[in-house]
N, CA, C and O atoms as a DFTB+ gen file, in Angstrom:
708 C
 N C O
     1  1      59.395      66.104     -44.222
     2  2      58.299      65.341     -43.658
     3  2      58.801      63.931     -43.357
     4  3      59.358      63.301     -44.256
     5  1      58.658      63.469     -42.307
     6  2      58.820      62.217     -41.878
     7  2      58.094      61.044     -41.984
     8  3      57.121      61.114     -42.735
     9  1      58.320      59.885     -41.387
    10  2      56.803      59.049     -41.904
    11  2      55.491      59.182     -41.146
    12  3      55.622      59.333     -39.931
    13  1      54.581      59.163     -41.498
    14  2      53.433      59.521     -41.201
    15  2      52.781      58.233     -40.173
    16  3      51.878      58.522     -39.389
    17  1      53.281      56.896     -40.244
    18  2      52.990      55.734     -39.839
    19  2      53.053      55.279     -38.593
    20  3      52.584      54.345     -37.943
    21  1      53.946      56.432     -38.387
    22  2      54.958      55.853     -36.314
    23  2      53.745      56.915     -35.568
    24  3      53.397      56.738     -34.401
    25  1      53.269      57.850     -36.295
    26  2      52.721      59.279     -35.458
    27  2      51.315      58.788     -34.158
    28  3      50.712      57.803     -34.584
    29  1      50.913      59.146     -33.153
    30  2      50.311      59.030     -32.399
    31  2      49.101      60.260     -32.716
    32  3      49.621      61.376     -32.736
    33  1      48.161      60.270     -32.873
    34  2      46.945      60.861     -33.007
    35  2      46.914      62.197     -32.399
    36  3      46.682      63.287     -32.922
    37  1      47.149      61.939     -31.394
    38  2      47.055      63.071     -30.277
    39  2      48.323      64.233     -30.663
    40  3      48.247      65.418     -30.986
    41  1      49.536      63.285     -30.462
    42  2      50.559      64.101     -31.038
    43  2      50.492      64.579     -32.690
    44  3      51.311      65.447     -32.991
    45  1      49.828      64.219     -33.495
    46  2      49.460      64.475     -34.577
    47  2      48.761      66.264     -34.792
    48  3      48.507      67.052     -35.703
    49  1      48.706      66.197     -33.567
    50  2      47.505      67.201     -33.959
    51  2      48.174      68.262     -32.647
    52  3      47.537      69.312     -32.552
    53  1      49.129      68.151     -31.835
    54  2      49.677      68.928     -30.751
    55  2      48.748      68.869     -29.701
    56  3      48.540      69.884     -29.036
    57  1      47.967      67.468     -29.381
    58  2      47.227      67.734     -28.497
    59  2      47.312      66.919     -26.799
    60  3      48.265      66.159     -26.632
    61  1      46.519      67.072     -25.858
    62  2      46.782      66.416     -24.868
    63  2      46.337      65.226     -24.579
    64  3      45.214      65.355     -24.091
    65  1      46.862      63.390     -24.667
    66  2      46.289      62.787     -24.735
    67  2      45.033      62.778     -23.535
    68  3      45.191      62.282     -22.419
    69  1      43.972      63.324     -23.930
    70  2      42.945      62.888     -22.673
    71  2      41.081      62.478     -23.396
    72  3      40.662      62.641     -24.543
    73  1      40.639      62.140     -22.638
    74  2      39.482      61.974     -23.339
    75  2      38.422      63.173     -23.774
    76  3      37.750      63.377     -24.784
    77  1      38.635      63.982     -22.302
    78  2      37.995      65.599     -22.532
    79  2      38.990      66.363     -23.724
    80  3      40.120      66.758     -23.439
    81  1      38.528      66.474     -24.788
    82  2      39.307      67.328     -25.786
    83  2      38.818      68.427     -26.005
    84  3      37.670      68.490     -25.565
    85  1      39.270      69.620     -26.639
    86  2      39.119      70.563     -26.880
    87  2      38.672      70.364     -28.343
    88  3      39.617      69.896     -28.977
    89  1      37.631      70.539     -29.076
    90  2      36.937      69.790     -29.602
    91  2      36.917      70.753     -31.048
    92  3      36.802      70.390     -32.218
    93  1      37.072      72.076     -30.479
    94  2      36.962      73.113     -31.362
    95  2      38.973      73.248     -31.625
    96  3      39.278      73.324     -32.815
    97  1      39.922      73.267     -30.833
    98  2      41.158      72.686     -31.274
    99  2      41.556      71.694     -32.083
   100  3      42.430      71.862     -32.933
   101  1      40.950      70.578     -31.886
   102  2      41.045      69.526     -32.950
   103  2      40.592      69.532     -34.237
   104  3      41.082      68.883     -35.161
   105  1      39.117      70.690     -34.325
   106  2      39.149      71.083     -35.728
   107  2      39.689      72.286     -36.129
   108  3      39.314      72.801     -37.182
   109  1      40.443      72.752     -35.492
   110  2      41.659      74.097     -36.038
   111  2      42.832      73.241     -36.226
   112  3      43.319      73.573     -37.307
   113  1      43.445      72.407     -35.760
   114  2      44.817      71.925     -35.752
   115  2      44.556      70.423     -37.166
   116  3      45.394      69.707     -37.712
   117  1      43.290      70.476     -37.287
   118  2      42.805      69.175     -38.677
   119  2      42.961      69.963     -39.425
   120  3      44.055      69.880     -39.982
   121  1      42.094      71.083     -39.863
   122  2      41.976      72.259     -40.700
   123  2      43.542      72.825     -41.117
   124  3      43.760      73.032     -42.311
   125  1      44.254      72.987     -40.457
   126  2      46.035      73.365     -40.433
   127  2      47.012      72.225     -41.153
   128  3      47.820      72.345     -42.074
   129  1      46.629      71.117     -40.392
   130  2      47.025      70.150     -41.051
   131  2      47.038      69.480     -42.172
   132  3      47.939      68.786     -42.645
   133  1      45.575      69.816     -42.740
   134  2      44.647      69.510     -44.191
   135  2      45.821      70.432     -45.153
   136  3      46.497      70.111     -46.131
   137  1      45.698      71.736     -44.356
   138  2      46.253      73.041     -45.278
   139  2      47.734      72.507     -46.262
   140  3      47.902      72.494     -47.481
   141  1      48.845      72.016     -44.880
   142  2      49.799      71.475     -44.687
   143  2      50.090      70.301     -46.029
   144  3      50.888      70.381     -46.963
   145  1      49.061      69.185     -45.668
   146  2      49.574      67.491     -46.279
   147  2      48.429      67.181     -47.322
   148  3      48.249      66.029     -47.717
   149  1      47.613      68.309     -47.784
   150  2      46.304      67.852     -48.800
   151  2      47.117      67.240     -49.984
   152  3      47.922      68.125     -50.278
   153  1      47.295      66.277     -50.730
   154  2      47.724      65.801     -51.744
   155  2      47.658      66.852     -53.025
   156  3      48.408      66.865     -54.001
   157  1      46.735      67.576     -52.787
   158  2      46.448      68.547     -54.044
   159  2      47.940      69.186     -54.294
   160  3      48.525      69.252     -55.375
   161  1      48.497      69.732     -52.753
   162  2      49.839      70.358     -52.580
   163  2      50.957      69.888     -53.142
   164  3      51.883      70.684     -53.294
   165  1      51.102      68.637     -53.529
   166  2      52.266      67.760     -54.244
   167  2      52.300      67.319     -55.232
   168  3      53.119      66.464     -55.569
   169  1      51.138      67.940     -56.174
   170  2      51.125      68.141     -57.544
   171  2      52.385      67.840     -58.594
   172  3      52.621      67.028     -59.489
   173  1      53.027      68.920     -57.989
   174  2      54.859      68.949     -58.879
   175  2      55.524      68.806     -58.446
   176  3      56.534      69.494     -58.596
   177  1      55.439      67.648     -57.452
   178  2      56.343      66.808     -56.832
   179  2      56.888      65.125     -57.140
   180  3      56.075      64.458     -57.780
   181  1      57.845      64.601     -56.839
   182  2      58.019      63.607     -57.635
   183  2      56.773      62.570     -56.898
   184  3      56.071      62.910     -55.946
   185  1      56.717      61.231     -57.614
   186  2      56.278      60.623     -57.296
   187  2      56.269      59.891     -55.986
   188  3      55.109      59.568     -55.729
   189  1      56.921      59.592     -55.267
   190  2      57.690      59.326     -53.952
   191  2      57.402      60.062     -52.793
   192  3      57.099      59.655     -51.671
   193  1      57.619      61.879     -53.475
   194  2      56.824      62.929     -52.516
   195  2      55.400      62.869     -51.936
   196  3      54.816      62.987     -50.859
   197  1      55.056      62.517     -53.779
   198  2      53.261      62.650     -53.791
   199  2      52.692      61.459     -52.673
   200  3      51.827      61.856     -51.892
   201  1      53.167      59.913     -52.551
   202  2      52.615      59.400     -52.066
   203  2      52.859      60.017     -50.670
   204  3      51.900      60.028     -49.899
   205  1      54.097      60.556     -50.242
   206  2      53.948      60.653     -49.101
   207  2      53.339      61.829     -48.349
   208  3      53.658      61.904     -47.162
   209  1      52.533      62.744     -48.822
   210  2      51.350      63.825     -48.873
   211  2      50.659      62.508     -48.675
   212  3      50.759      61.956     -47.579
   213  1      50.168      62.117     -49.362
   214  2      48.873      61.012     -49.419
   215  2      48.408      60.405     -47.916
   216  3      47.360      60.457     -47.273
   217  1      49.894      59.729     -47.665
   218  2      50.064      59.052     -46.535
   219  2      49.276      59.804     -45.404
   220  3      48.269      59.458     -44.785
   221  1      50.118      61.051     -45.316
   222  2      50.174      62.362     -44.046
   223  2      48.506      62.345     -43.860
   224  3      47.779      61.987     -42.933
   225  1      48.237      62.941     -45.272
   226  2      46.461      63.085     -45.509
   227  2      46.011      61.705     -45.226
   228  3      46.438      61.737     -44.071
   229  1      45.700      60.978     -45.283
   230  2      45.006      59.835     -44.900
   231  2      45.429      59.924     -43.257
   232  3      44.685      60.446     -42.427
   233  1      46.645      59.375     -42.953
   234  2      46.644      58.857     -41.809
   235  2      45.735      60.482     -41.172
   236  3      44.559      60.179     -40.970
   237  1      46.065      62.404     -40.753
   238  2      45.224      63.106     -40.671
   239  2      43.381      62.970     -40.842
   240  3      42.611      63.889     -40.564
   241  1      43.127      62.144     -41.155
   242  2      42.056      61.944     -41.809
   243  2      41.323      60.539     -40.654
   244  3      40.249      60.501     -40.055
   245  1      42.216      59.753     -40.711
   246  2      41.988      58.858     -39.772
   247  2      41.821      59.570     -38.285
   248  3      40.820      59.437     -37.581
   249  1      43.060      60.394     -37.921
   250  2      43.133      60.436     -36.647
   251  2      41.865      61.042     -36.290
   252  3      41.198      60.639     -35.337
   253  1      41.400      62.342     -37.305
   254  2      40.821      63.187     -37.026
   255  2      39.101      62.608     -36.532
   256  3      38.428      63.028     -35.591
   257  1      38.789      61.660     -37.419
   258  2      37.726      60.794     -37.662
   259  2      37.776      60.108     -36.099
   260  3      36.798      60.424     -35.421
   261  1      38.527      59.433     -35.584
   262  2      39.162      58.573     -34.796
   263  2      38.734      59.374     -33.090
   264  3      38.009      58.876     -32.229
   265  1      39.500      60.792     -33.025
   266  2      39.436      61.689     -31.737
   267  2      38.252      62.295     -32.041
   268  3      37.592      62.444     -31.012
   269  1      37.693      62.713     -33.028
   270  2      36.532      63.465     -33.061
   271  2      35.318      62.821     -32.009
   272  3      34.756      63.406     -31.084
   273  1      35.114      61.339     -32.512
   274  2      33.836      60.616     -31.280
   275  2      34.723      59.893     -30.422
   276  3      35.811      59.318     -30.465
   277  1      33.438      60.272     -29.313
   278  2      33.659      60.191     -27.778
   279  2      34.403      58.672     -27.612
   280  3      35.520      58.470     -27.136
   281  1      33.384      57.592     -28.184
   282  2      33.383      55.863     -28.111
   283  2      34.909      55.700     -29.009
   284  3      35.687      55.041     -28.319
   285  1      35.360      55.998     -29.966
   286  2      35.885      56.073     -30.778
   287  2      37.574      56.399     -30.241
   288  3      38.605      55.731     -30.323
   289  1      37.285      57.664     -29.708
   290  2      38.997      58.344     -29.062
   291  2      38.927      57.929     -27.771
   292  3      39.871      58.258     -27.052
   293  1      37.870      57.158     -27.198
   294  2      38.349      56.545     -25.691
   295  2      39.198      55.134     -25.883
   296  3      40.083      54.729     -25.129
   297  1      38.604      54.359     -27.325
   298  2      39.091      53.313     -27.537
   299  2      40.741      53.630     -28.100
   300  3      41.553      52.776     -27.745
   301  1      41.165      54.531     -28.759
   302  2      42.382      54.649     -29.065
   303  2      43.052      55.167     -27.881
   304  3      44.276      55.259     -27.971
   305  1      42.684      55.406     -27.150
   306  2      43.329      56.148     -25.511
   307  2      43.623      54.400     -24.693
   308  3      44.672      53.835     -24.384
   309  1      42.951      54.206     -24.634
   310  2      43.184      52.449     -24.431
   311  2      44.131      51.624     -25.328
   312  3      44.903      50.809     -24.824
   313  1      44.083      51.790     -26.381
   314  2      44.901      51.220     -27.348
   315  2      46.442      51.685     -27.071
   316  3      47.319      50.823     -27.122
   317  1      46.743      52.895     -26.810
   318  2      48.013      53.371     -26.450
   319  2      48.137      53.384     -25.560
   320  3      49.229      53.784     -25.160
   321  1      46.903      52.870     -24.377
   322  2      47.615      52.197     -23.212
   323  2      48.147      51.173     -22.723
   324  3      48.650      50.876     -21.639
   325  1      47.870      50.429     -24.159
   326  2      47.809      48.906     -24.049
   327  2      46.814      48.246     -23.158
   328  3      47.192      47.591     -22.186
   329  1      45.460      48.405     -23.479
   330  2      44.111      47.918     -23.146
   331  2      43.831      47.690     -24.436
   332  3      44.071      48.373     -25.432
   333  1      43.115      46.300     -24.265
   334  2      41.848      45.883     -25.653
   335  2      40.703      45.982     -24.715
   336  3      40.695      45.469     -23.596
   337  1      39.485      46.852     -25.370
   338  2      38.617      46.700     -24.801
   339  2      37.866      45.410     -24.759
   340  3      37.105      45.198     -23.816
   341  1      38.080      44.233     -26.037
   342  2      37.737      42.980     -26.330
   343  2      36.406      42.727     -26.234
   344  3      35.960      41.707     -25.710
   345  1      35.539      43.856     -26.853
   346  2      34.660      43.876     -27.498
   347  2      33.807      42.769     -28.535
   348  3      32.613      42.625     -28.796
   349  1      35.126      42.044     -28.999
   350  2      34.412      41.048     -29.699
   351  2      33.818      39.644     -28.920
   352  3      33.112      38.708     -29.294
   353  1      34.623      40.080     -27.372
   354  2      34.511      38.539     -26.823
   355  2      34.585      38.569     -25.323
   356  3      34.946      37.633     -24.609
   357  1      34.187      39.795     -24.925
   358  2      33.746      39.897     -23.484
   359  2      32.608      41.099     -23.824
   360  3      32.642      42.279     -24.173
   361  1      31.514      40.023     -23.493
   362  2      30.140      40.628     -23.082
   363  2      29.761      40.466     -21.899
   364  3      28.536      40.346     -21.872
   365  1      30.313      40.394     -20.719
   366  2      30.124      40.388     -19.846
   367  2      30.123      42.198     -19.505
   368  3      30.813      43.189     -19.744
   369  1      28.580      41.736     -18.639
   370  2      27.967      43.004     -18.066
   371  2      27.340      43.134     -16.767
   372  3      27.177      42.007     -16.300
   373  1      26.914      44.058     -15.975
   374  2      26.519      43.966     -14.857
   375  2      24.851      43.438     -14.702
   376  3      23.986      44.278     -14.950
   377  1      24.639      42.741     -14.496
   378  2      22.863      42.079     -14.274
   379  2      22.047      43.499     -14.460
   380  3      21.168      43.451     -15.321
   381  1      22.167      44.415     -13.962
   382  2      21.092      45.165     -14.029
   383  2      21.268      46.393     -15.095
   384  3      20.318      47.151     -15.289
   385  1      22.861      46.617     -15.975
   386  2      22.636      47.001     -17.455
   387  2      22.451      46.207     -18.453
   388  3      22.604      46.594     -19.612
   389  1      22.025      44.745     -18.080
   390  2      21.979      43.426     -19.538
   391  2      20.281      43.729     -19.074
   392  3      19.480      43.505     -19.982
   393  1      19.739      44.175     -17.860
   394  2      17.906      44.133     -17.552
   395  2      17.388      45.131     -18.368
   396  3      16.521      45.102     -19.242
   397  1      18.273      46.262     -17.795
   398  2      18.127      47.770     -18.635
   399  2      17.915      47.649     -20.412
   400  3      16.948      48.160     -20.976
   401  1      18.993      46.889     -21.134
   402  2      18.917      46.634     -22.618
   403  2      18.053      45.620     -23.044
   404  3      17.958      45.218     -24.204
   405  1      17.151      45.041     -21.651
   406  2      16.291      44.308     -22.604
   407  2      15.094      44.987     -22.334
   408  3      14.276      44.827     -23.239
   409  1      14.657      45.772     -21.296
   410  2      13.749      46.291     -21.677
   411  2      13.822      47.845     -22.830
   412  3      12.988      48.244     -23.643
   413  1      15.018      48.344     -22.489
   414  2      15.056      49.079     -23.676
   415  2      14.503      48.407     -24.891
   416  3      13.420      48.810     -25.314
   417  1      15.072      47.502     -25.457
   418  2      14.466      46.657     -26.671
   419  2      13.304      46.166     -26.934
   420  3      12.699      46.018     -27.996
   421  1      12.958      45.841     -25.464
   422  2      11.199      45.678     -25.350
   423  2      10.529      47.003     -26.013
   424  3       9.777      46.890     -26.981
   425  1      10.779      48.013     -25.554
   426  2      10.447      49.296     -25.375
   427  2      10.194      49.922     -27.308
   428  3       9.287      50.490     -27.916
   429  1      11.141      49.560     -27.548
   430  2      11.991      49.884     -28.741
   431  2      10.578      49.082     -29.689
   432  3       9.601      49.750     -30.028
   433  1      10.725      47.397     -30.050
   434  2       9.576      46.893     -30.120
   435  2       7.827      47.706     -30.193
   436  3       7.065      48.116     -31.069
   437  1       7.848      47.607     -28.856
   438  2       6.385      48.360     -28.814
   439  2       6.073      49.470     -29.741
   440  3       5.127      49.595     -30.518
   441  1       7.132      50.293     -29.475
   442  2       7.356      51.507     -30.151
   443  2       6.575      51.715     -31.589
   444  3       5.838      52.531     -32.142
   445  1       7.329      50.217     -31.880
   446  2       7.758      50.524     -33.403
   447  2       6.203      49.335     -33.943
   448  3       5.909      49.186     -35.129
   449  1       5.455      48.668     -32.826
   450  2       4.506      48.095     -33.039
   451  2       2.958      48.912     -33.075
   452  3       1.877      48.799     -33.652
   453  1       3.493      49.629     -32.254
   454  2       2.614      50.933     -31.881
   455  2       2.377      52.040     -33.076
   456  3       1.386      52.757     -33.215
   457  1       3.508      51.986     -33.869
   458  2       3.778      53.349     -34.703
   459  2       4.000      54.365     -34.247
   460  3       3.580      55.323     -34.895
   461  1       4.686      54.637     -33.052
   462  2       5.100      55.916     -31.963
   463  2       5.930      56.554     -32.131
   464  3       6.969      56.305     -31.520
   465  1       5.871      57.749     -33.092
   466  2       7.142      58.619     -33.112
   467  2       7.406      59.421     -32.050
   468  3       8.245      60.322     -32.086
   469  1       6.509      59.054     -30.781
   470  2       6.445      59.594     -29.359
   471  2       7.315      59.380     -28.867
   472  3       8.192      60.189     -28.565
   473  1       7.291      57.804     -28.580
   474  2       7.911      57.005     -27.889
   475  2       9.107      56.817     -28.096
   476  3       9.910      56.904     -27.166
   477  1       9.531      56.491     -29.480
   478  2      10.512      56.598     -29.942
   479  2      11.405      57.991     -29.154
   480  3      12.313      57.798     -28.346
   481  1      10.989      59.200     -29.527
   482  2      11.719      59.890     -29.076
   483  2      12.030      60.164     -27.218
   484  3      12.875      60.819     -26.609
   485  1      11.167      59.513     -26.897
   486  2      11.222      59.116     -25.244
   487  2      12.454      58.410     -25.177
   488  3      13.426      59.019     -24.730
   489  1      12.562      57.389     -25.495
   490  2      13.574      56.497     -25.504
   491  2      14.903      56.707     -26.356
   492  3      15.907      56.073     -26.031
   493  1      14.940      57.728     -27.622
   494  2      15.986      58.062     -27.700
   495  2      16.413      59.507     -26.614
   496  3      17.609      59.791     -26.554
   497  1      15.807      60.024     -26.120
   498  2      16.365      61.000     -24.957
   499  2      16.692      60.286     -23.950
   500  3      17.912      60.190     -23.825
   501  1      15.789      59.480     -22.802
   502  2      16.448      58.693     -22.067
   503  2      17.603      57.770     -22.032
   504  3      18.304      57.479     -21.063
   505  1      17.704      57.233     -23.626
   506  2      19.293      56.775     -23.929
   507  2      20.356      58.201     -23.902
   508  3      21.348      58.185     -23.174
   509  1      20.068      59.283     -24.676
   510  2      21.279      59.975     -24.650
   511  2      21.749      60.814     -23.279
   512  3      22.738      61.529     -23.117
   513  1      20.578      60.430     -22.274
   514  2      21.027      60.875     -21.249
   515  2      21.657      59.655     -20.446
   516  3      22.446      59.956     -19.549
   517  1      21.404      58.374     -20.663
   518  2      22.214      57.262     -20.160
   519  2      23.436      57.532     -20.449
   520  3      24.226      57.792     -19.540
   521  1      23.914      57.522     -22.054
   522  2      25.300      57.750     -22.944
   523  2      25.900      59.125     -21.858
   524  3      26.915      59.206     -21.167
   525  1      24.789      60.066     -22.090
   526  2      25.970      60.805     -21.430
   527  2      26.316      60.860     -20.082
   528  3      26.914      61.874     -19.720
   529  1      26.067      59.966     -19.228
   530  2      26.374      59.508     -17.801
   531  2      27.976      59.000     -18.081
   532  3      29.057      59.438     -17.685
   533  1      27.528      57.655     -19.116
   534  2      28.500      56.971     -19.200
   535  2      29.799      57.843     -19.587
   536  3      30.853      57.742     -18.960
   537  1      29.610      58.750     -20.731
   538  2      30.727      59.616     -21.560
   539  2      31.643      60.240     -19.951
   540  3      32.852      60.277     -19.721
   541  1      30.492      60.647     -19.107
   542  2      31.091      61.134     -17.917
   543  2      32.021      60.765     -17.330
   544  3      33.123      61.271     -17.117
   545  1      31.270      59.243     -16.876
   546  2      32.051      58.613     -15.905
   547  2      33.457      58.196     -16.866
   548  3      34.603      58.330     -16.438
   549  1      33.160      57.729     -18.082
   550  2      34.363      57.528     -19.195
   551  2      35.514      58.921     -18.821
   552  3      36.658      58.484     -18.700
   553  1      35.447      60.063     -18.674
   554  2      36.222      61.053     -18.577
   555  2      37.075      60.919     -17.468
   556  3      38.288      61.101     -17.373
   557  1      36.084      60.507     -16.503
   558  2      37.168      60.360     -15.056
   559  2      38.082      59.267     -14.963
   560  3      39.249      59.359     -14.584
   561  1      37.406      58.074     -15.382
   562  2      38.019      57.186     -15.198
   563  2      39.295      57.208     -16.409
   564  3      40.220      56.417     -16.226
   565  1      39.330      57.925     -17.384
   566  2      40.491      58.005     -17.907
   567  2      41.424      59.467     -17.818
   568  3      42.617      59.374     -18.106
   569  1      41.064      60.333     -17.559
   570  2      41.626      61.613     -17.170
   571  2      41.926      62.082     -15.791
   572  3      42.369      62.985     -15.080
   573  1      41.476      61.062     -15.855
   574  2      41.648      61.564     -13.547
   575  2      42.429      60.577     -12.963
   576  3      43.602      60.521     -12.592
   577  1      41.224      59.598     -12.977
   578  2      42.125      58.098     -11.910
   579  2      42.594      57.244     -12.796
   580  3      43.019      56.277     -12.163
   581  1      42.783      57.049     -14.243
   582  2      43.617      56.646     -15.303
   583  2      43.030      54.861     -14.578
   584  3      43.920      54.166     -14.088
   585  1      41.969      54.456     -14.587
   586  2      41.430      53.266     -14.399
   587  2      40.935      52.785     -15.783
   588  3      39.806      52.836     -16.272
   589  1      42.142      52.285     -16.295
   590  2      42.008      51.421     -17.957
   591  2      41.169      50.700     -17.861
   592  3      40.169      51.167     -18.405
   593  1      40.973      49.582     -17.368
   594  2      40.413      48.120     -17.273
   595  2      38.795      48.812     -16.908
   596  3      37.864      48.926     -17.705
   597  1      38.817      49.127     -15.758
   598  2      37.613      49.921     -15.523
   599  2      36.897      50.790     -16.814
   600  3      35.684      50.755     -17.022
   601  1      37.603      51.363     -17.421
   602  2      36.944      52.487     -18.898
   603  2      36.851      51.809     -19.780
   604  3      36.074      52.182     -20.659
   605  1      37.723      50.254     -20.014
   606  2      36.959      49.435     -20.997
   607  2      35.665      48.921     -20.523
   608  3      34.839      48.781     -21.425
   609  1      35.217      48.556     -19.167
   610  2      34.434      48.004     -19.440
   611  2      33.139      49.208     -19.465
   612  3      32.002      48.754     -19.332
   613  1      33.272      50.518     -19.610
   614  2      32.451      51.634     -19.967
   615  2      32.201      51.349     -21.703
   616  3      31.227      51.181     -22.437
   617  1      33.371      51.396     -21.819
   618  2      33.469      51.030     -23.525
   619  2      32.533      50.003     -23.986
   620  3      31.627      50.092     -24.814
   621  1      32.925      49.023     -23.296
   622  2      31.810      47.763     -24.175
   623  2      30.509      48.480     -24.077
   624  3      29.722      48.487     -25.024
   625  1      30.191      49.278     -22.589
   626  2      28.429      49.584     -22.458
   627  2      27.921      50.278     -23.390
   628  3      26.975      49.883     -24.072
   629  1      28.527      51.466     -23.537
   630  2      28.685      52.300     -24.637
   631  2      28.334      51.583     -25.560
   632  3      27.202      51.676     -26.035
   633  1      29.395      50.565     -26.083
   634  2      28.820      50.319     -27.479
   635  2      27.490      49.650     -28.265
   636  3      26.938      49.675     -29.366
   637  1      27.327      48.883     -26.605
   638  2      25.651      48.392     -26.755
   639  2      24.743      49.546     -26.597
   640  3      23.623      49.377     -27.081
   641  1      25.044      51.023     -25.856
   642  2      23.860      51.505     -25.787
   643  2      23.781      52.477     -27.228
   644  3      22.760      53.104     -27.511
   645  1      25.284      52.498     -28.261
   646  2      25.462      53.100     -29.267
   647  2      24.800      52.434     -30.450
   648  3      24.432      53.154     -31.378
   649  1      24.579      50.894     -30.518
   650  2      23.943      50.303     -31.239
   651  2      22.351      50.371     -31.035
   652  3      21.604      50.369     -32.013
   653  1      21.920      50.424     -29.857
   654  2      20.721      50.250     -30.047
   655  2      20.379      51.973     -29.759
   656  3      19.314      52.267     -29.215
   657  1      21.362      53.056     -30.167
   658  2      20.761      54.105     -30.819
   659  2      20.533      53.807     -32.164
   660  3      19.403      53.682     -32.636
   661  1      21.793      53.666     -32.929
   662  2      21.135      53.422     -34.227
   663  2      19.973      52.431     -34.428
   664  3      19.082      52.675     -35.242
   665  1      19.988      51.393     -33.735
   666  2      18.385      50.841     -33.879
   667  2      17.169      51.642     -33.850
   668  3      16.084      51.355     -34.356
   669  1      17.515      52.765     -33.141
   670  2      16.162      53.635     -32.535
   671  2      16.019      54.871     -34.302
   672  3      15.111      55.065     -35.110
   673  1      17.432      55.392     -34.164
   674  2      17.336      55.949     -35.523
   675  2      16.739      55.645     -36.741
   676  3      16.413      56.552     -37.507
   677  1      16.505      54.130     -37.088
   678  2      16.691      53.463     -38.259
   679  2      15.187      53.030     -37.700
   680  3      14.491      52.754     -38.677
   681  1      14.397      52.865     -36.366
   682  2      13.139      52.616     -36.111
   683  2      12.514      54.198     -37.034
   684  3      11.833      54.247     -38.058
   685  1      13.013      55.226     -36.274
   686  2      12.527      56.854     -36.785
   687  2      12.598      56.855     -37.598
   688  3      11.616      57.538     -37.887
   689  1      13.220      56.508     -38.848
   690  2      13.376      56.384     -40.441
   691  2      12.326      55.963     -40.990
   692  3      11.706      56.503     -41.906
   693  1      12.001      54.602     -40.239
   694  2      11.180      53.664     -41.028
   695  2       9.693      54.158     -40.754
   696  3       8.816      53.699     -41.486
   697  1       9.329      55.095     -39.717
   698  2       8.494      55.546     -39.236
   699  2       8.366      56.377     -40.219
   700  3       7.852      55.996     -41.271
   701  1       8.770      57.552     -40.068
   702  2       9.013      58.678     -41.087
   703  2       8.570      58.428     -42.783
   704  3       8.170      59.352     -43.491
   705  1       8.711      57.157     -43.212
   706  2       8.764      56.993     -45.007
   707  2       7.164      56.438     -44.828
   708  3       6.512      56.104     -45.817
């Protein structure tokens, strides 16, 4: 076993770097891999061995976590392209998806002023059909026309319209108790 540290995700797992994954492959080739580097396996091995099971399993563990979501394995597809999506410090967006997230939030509000487990679910369907526009257009622009700069700035949208799912979730919660 080699070091576990240099390995690329994709190649980790024998797979094709792209954003469309084979989704049910990635949990046969995790599952194989688990089989492979579980720490349990290096039991009666020296110490030196054991950590490096550990390693294998963790970093496996990461990748798997990592390619499994959509937002998640587009950002490491960028990362090994050498793109930052720069998320922390470009919020810059197009005028009419910064209009879209505020009335979503308006929306969201009412909702939750209203007591609408209606509404709520209105607005979480109309988001996951937004998300999955975006997941779309995210596919092409990195599997097709390989437009980095362009799929980050999918990425940042994503992550605002991923947050104010969990806002909507955590509205349904509070509804619910």
């Amino acid at each position: 076993m080699t070091s576990a540290a240099t390995r690329n995700f994709f190649e980790l797992f024998q797979l094709p770097p792209l954003f469309q994954l084979d989704l049910d492959q990635l949990d046969r080739q995790y599952r194989e891999m688990q089989a492979r580097v579980h720490p349990d396996k290096a039991a009666h091995l020296s110490d030196t061995e054991k950590r490096l099971f550990l390693q294998w399993a963790t970093l496996a563990n990461e990748a798997y976590s990592t390619l499994k979501r959509p937002l998640d394995r587009a950002r490491y597809l960028l990362r090994i392209h050498g793109v930052d999506t720069r998320e922390e410090d470009n919020t810059a967006m197009p005028a009419e998806f910064l209009l879209e997230q505020i009335e979503w939030r308006e929306e969201l509000q009412s909702a939750m002023a209203l007591r609408s487990p209606e509404a709520l679910d209105r607005l979480s369907a109309r988001l996951r059909s937004e998300m999955d526009s975006l997941l779309s257009s995210l596919a092409t622009l990195l599997d097709v026309e390989q437009r980095h700069p362009a799929a980050a700035d999918v990425v940042r949208q994503l992550a605002f319209l991923e947050k104010l799912g969990r806002d909507i979730d955590q509205a349904q919660t509070e509804l619910e108790e």
